[in-house]
C-alpha positions as a LaTeX table, in Angstrom:
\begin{tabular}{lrrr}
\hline
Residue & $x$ (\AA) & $y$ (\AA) & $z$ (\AA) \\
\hline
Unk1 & 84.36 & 84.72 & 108.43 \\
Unk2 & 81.40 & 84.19 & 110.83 \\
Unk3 & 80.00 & 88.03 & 110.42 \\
Unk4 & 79.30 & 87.63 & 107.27 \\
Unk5 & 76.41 & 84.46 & 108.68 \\
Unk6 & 75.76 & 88.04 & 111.22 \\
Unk7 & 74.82 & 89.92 & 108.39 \\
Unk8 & 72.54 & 87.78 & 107.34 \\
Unk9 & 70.50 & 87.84 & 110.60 \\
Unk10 & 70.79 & 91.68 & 110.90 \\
Unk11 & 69.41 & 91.71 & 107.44 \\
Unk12 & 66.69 & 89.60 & 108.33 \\
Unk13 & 65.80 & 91.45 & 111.38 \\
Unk14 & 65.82 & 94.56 & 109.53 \\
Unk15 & 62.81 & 92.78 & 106.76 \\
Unk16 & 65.12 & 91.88 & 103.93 \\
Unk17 & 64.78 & 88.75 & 102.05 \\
Unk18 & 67.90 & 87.57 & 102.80 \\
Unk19 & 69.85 & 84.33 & 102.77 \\
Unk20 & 72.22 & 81.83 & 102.59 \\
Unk21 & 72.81 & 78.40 & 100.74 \\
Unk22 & 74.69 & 75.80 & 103.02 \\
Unk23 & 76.17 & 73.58 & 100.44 \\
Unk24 & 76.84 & 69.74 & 101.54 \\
Unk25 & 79.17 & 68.90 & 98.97 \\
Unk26 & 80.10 & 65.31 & 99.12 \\
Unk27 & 82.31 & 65.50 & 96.02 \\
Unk28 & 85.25 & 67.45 & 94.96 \\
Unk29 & 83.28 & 68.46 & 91.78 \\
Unk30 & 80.46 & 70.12 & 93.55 \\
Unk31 & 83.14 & 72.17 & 95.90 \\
Unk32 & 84.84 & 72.89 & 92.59 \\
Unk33 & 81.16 & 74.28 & 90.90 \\
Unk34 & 80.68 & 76.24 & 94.21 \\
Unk35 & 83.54 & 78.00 & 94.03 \\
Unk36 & 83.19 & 79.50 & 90.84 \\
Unk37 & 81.89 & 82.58 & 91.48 \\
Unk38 & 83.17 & 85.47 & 94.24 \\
Unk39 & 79.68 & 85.54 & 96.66 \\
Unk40 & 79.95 & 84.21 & 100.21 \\
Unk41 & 79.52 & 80.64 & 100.59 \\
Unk42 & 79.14 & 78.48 & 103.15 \\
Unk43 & 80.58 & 74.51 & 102.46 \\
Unk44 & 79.86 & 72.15 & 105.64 \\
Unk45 & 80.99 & 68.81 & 106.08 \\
Unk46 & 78.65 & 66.16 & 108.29 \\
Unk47 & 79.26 & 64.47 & 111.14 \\
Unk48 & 79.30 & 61.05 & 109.42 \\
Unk49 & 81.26 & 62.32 & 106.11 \\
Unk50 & 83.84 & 63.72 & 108.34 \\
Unk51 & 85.07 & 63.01 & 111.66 \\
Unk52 & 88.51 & 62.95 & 113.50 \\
Unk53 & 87.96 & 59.03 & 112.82 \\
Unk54 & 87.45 & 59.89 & 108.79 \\
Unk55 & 84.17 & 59.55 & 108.54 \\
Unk56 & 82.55 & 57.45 & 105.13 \\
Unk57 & 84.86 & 59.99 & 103.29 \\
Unk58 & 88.46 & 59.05 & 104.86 \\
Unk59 & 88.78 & 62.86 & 105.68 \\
Unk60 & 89.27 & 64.09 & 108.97 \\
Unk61 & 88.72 & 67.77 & 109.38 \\
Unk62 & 91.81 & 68.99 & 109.07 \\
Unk63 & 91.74 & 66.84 & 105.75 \\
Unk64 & 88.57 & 68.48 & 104.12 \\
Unk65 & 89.67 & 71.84 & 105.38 \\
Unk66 & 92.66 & 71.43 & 103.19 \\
Unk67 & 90.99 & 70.13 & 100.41 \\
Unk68 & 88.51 & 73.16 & 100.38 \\
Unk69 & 91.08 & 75.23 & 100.46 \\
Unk70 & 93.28 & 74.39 & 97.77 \\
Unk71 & 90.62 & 74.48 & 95.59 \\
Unk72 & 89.60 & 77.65 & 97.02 \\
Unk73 & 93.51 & 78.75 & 95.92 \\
Unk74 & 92.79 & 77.23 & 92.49 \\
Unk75 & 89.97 & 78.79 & 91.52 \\
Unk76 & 90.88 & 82.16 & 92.30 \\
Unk77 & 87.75 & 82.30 & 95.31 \\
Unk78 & 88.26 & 85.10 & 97.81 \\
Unk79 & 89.26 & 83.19 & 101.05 \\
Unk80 & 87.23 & 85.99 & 102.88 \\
Unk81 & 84.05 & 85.17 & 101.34 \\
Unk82 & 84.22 & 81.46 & 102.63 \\
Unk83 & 82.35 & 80.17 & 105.57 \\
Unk84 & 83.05 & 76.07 & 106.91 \\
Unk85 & 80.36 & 74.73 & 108.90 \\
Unk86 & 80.02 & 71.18 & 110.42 \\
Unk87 & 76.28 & 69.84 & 110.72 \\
Unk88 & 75.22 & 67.19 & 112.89 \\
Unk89 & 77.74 & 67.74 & 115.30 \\
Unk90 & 77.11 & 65.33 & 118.41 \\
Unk91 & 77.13 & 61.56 & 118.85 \\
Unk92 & 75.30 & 60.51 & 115.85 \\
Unk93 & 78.25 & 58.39 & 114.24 \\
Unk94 & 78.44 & 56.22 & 117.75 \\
Unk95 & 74.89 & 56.03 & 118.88 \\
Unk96 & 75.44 & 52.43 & 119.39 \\
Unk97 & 77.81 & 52.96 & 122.38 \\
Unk98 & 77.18 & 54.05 & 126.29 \\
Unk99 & 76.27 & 57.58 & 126.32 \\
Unk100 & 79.14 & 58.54 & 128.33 \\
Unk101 & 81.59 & 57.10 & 125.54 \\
Unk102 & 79.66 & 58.47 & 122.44 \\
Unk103 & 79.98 & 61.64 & 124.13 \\
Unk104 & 83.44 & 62.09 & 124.74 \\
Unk105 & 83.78 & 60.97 & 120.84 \\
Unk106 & 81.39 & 63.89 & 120.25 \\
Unk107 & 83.46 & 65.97 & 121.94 \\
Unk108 & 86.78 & 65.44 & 120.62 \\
Unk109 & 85.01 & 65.37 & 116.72 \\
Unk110 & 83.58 & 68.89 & 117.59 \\
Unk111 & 87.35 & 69.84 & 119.31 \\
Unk112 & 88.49 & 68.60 & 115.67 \\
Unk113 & 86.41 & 70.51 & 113.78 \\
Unk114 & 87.08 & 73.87 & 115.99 \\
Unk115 & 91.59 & 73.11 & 115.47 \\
Unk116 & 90.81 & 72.47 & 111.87 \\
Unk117 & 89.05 & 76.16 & 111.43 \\
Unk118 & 85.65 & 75.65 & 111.03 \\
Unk119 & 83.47 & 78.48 & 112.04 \\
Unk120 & 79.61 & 77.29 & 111.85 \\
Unk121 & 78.79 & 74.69 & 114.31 \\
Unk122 & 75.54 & 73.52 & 114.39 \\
Unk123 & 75.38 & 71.01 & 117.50 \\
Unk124 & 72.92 & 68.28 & 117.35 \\
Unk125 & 72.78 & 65.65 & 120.54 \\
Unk126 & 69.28 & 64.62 & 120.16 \\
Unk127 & 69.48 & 60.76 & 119.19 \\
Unk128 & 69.45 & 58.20 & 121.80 \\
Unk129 & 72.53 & 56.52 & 122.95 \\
Unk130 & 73.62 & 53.26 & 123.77 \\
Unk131 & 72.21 & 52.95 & 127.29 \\
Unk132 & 69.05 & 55.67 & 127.08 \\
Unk133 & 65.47 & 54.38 & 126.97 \\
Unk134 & 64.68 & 53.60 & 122.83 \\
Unk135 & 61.52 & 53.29 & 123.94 \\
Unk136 & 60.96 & 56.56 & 125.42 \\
Unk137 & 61.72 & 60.23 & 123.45 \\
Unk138 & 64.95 & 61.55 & 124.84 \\
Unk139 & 64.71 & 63.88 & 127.41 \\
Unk140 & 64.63 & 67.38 & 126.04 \\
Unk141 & 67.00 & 68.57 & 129.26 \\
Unk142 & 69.30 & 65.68 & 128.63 \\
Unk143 & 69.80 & 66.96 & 125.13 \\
Unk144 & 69.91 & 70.34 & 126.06 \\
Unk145 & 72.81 & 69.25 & 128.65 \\
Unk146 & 74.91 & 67.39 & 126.05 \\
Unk147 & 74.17 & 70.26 & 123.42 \\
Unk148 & 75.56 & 72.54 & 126.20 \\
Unk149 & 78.82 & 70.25 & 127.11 \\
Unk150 & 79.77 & 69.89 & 123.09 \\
Unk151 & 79.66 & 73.84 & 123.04 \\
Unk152 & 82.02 & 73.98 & 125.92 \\
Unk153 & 84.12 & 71.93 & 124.08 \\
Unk154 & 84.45 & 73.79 & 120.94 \\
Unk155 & 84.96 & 77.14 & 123.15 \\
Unk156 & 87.84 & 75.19 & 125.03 \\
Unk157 & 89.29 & 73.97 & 121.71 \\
Unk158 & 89.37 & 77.15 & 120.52 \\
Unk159 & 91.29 & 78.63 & 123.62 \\
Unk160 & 93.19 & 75.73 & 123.23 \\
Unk161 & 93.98 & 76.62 & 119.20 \\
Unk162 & 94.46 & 80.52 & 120.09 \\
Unk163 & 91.69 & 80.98 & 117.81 \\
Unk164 & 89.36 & 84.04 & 118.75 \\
Unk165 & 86.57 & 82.09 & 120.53 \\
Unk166 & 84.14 & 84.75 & 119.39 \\
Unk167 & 84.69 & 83.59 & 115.77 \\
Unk168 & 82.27 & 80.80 & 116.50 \\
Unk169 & 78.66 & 80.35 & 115.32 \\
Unk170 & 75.87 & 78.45 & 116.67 \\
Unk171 & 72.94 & 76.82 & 115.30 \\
Unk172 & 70.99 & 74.67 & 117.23 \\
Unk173 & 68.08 & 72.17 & 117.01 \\
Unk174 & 67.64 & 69.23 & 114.87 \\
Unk175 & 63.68 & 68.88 & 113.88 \\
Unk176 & 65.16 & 67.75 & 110.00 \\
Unk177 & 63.46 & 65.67 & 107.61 \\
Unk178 & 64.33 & 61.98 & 108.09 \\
Unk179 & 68.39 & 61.32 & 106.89 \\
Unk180 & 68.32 & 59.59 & 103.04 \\
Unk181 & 64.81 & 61.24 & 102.58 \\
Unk182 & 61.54 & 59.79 & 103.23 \\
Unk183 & 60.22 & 56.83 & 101.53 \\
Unk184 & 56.11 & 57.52 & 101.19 \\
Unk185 & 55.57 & 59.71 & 99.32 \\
Unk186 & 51.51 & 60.17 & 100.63 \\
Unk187 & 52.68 & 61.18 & 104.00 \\
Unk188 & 52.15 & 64.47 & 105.54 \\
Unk189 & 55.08 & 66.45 & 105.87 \\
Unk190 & 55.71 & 67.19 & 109.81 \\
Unk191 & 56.14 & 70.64 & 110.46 \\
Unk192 & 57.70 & 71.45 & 113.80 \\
Unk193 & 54.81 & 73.08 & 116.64 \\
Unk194 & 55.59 & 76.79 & 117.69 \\
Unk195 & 55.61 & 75.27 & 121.17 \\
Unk196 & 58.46 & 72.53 & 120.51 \\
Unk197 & 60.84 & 75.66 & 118.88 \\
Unk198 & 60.05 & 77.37 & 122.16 \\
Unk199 & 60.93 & 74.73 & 124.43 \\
Unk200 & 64.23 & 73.90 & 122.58 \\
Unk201 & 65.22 & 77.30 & 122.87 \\
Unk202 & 64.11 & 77.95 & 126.76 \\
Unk203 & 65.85 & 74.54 & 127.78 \\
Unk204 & 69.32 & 74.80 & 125.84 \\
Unk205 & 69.82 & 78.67 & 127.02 \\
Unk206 & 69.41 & 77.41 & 130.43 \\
Unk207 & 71.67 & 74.32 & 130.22 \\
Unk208 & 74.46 & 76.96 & 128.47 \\
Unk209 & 74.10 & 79.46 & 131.54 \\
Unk210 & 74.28 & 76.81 & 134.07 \\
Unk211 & 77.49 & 75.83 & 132.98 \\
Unk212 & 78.83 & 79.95 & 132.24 \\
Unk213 & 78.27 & 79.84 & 128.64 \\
Unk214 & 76.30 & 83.18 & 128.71 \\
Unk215 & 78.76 & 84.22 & 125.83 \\
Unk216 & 78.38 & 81.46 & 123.69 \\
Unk217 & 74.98 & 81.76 & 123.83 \\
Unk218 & 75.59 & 85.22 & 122.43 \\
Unk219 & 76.87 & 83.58 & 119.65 \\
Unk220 & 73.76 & 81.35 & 119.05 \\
Unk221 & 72.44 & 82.56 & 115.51 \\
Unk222 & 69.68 & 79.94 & 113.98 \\
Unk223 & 67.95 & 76.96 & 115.09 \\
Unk224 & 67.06 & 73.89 & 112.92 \\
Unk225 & 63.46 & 73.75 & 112.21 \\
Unk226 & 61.15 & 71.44 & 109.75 \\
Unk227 & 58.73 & 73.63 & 107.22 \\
Unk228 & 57.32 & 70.71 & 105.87 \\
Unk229 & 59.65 & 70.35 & 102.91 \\
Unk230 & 60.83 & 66.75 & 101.93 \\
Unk231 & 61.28 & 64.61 & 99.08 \\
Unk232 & 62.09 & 61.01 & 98.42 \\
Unk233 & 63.18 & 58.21 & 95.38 \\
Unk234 & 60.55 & 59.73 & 93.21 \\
Unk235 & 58.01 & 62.54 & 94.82 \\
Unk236 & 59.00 & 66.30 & 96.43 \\
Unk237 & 56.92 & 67.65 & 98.83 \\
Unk238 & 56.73 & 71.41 & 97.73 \\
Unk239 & 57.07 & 73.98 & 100.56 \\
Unk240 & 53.53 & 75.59 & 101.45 \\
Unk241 & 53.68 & 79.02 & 102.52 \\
Unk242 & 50.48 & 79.11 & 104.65 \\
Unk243 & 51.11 & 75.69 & 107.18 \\
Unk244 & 54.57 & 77.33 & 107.52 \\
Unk245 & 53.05 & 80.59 & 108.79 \\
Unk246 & 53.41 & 80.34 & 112.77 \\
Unk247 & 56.77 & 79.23 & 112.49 \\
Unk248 & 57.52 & 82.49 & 110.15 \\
Unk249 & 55.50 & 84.78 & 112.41 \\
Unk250 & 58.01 & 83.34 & 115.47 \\
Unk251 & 60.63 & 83.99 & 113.74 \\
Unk252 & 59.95 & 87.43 & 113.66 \\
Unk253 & 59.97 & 87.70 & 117.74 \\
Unk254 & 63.41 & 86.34 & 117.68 \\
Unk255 & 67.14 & 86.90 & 117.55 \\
Unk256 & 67.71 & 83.91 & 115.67 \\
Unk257 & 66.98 & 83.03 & 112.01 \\
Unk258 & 66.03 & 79.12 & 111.01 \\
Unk259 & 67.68 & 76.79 & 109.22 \\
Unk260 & 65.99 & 74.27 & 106.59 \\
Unk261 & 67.62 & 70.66 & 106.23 \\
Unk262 & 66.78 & 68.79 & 102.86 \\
Unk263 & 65.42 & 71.72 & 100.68 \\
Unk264 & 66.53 & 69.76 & 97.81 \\
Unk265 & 64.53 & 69.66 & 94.28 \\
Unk266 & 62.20 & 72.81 & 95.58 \\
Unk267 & 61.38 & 75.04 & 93.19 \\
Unk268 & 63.45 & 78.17 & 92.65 \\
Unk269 & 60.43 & 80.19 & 93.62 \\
Unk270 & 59.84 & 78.10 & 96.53 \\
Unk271 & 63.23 & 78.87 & 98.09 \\
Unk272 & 63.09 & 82.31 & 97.75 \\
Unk273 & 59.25 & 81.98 & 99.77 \\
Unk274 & 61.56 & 79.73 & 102.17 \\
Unk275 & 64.25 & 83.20 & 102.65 \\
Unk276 & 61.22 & 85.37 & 103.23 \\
Unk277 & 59.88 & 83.20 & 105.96 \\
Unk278 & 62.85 & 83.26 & 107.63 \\
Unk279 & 64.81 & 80.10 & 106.72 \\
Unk280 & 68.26 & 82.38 & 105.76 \\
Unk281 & 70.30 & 79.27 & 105.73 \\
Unk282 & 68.86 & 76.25 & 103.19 \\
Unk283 & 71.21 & 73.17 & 103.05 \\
Unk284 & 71.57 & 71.58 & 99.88 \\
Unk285 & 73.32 & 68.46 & 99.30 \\
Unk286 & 71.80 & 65.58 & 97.57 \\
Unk287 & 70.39 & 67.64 & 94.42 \\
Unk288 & 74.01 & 68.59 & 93.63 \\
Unk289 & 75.21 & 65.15 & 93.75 \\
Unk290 & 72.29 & 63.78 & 92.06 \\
Unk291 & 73.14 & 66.71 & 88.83 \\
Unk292 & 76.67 & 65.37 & 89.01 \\
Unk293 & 75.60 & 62.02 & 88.12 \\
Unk294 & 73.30 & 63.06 & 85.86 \\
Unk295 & 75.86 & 65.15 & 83.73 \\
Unk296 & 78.19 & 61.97 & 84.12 \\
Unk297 & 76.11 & 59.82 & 82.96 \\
Unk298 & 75.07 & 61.90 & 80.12 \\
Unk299 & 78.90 & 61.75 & 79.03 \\
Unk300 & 78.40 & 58.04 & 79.73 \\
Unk301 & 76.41 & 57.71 & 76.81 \\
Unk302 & 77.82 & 60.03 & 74.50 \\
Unk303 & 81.15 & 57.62 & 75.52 \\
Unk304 & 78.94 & 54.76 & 74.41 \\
Unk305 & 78.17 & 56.08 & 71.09 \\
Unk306 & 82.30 & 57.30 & 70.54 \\
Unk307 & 84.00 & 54.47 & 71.54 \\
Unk308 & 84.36 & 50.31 & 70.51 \\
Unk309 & 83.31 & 48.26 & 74.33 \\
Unk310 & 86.74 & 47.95 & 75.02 \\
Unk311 & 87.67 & 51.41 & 75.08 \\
Unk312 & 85.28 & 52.39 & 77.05 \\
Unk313 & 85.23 & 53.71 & 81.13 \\
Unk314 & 82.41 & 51.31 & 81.74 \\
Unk315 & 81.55 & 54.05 & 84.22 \\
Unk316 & 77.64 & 53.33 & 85.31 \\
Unk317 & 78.68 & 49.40 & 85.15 \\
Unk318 & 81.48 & 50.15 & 87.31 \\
Unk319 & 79.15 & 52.24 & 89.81 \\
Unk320 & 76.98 & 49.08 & 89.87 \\
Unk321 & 78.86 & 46.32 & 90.74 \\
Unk322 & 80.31 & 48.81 & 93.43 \\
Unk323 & 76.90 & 49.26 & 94.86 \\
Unk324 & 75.65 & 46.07 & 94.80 \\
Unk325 & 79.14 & 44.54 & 96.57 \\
Unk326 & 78.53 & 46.76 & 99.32 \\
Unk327 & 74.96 & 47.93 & 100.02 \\
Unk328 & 75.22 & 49.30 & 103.43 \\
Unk329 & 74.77 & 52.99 & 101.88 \\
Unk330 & 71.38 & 51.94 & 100.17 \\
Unk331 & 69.78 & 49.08 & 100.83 \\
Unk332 & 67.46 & 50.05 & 104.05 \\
Unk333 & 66.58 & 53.19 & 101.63 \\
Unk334 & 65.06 & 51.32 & 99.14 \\
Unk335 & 62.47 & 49.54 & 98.49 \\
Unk336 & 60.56 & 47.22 & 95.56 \\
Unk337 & 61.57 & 44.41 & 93.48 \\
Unk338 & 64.87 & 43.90 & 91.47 \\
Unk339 & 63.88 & 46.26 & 88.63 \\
Unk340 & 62.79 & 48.98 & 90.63 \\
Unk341 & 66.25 & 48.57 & 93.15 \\
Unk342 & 67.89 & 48.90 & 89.83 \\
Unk343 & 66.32 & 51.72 & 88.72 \\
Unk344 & 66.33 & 53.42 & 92.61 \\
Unk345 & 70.18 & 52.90 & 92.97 \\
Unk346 & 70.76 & 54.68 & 89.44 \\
Unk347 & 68.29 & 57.83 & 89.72 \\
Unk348 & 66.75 & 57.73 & 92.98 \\
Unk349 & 66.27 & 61.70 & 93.95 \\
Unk350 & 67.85 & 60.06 & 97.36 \\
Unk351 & 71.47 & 59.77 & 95.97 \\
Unk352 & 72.78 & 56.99 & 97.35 \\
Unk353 & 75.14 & 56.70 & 94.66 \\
Unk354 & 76.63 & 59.67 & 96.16 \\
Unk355 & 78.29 & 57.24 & 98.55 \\
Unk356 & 80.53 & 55.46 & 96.12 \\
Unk357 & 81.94 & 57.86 & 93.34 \\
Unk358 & 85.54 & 58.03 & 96.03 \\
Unk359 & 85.54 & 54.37 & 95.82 \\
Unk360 & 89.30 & 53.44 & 93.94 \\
Unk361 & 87.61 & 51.50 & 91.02 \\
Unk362 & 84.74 & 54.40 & 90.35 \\
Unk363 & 87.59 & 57.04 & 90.75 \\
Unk364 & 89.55 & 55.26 & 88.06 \\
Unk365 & 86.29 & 54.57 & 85.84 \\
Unk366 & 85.37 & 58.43 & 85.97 \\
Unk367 & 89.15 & 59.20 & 84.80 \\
Unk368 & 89.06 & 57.08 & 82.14 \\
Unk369 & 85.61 & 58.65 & 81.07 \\
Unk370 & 87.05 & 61.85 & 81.05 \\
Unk371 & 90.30 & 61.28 & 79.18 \\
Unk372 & 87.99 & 59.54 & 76.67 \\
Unk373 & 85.91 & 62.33 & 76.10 \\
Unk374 & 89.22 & 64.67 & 76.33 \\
Unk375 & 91.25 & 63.24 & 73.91 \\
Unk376 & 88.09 & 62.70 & 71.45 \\
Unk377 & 86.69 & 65.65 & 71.63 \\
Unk378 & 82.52 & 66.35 & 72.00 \\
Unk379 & 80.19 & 66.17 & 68.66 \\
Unk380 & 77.96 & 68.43 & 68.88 \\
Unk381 & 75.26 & 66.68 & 67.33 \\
Unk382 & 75.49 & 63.96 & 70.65 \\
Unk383 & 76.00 & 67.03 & 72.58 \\
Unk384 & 72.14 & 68.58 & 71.64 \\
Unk385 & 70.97 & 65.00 & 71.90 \\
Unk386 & 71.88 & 63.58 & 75.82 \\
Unk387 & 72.23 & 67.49 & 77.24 \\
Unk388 & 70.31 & 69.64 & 75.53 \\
Unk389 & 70.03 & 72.42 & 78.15 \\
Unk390 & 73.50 & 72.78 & 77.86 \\
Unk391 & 73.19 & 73.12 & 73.93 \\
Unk392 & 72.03 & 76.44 & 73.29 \\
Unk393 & 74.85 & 78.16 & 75.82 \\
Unk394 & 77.68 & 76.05 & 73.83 \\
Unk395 & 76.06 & 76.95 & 70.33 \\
Unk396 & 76.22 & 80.55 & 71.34 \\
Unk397 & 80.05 & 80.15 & 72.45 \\
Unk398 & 79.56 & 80.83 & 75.65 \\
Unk399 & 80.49 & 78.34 & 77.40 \\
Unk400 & 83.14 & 75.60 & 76.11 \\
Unk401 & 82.63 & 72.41 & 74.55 \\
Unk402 & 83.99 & 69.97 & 77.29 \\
Unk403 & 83.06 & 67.39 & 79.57 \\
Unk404 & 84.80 & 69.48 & 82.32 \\
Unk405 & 82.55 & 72.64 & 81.67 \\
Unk406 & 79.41 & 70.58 & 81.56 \\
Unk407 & 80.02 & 69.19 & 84.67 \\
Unk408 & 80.47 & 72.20 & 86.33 \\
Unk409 & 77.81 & 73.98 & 84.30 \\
Unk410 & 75.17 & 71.60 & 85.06 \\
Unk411 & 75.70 & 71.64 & 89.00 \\
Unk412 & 75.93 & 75.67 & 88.40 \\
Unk413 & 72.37 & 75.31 & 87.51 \\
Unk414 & 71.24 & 74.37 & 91.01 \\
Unk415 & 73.56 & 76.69 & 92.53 \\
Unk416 & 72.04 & 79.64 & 90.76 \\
Unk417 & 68.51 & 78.52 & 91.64 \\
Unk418 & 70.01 & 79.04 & 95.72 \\
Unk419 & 72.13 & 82.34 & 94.87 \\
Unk420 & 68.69 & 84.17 & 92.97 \\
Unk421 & 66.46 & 82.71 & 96.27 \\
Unk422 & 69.13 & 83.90 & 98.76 \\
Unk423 & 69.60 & 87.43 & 97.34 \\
Unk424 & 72.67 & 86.89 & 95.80 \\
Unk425 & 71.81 & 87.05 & 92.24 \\
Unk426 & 69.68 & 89.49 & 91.00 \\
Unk427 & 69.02 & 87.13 & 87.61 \\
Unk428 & 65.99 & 85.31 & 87.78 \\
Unk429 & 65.85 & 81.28 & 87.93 \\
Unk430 & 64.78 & 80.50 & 84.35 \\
Unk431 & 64.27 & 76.37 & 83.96 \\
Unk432 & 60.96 & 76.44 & 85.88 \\
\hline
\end{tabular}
């Protein structure tokens, strides 16, 4: 339900400290750790993961909309406390083609996304296209126009659905850290000018009113600004209060909150700085994936030590060979010799292995992990040795032994480190 996104800018407005996390889930397992608890949440699917084409996931929206709710049915979540969002939305996915055709695509991805249910639509139209100067920055009115034309299309889909065109949110803007992460780790982290936020504001509320969208723009609640957070393969840029200080002091003169792309691996304590400033809504997405793999692969090894080779899932093998068939997903992301593309493609902070887990072969590898691990049963002594911040909560009995619960445990982890920086959780973050 969009007001509860409204409440979060009143409470802003009024001084409070308050946020949201915008989880970009990219695997079942991660919806599945999200929707443990009973506190709004807000689960948004990208423009490239999921499109009325399918996207790199197969899902259309309609598709991921019923995925996220039957596990939303399964796990007992209050359907009122959920919140879909679609990021990106624009002509990212087809910014090879004419402009004229990658918009109409944008348009009927965004009219998808409004049929399917999706609330949250943060509208993005900023790349160049097919036939726009790459050699020139794109026009800030020609985004602002095609920013304008995508919301007209959602607002007409919705008519179109009989869906209450005031449920629909916007965020605009799309000053993000680069997509994958960035790849020097010396480089200064951009932080977007007072001026620029100004600008994008002044030129998209006029392109709305010239084409009658004065109540959609109403509706308008964040725009997407940099705070010079980023991290790569193997370095985090930490959020710094003080550079960040103009764009917090903005903030404060108007009726929108920000949003922060890529505020993955900050410190708890930096996110809740992040929520003071202003940032109420901090997308998350490749630190969850990159936990899942970590637990898996941490069951990986306790499978090694369990089980003869021919028993075994072969999981992080499996993931491998996948990778290194295809390595569209990766290989521009990387860099170094063999050893180090090796070691990037297993634990880069970048994820890329998030890419591959739905592939049929990794699907069935994963399985066969789990059964393994099922049927077996978990030592405890291999337990406290490949998870040992998991150890003390299973000595205690408070959590179960399983490969299922530690799964879902460890992405919990980063989840609480969001709810305690977003006001949700009055518990302290305690691994820092």
């Amino acid at each position: 339900m969009s007001h509860l996104l409204d409440e979060i800018v009143r409470a802003q407005k009024r001084g409070e400290a308050r946020g949201n996390p915008s989880i970009m889930p990219a695997h079942s397992w991660v919806l599945r750790a999200a929707l443990r608890g009973e506190s709004p949440i807000l689960i948004e699917s990208t423009c490239n993961q999921v499109n009325q084409l399918g996207g790199y996931t197969g899902m259309t929206p309609a598709d991921f909309v019923c995925l996220v709710h039957d596990l939303v049915a399964k796990n007992g979540f209050p359907v009122e406390n959920l919140i879909l969002g679609g990021d990106h939305l624009g002509p990212s996915p087809w910014q090879h083609l004419r402009a004229e055709q990658a918009v109409t695509l944008a348009r009927e991805m965004v009219r998808a996304y409004v049929q399917a249910g999706y609330t949250k639509l943060h509208l993005d139209a900023s790349m160049s296209l097919g036939n726009d100067d790459p050699q020139r920055p794109l026009d800030p009115e020609i985004v602002a126009q095609r920013t304008a034309d995508l919301a007209r299309a959602a607002e007409k889909a919705a008519e179109e659905a009989g869906r209450p065109v005031q449920e629909l949110r916007y965020v605009i803007g799309t000053d993000v850290p680069p997509p994958g992460g960035a790849t020097d780790s010396k480089c200064d982290a951009h932080i977007t000018p007072v001026e620029d936020v100004r600008r994008t504001i002044e030129v998209i509320h006029a392109a709305f009113l010239a084409i009658g969208l004065e109540a959609a723009w109403e509706r308008v609640i964040a725009v997407v600004v940099q705070p010079g957070i980023e991290f790569g393969d193997d370095f985090v840029l930490d959020y710094n209060v003080e550079v960040a200080r103009d764009l917090a002091h903005l903030c404060e003169t108007m009726p929108f909150v920000y949003e922060a792309h890529s505020t993955d691996y900050q410190r708890p304590q930096n996110l809740r700085a992040l929520v003071r400033d202003h940032f109420a809504i901090l997308k998350v997405g490749p630190a969850l994936t990159f936990t899942f793999r970590q637990a898996v692969f941490a069951l990986a090894m306790i499978e090694q030590e369990l089980f003869p080779p021919e028993e075994r899932s072969r999981l992080i093998e499996t993931l491998e060979s996948a990778m290194l068939r295809d390595s569209s997903h990766w290989q521009k992301y990387y860099q170094g010799d063999p050893h180090e593309l090796a070691l990037a493609r297993k634990y880069s902070m970048s994820d890329r292995i998030r890419y591959y887990w739905q592939r049929p072969e990794v699907r069935a590898a994963l399985k066969k992990l789990l059964d393994n691990l099922n049927r077996k049963g978990l030592p405890l002594t291999l337990v406290h040795q490949f998870l040992p911040d998991l150890w003390p909560k299973i000595r205690a009995g408070q959590i179960p032994c399983s490969a299922d619960t530690i799964i879902l445990e460890r992405i919990g982890q980063v989840l609480e480190d969001y709810a305690w920086a977003c006001g949700l959780d009055s518990s302290p973050a305690q691994r820092w």
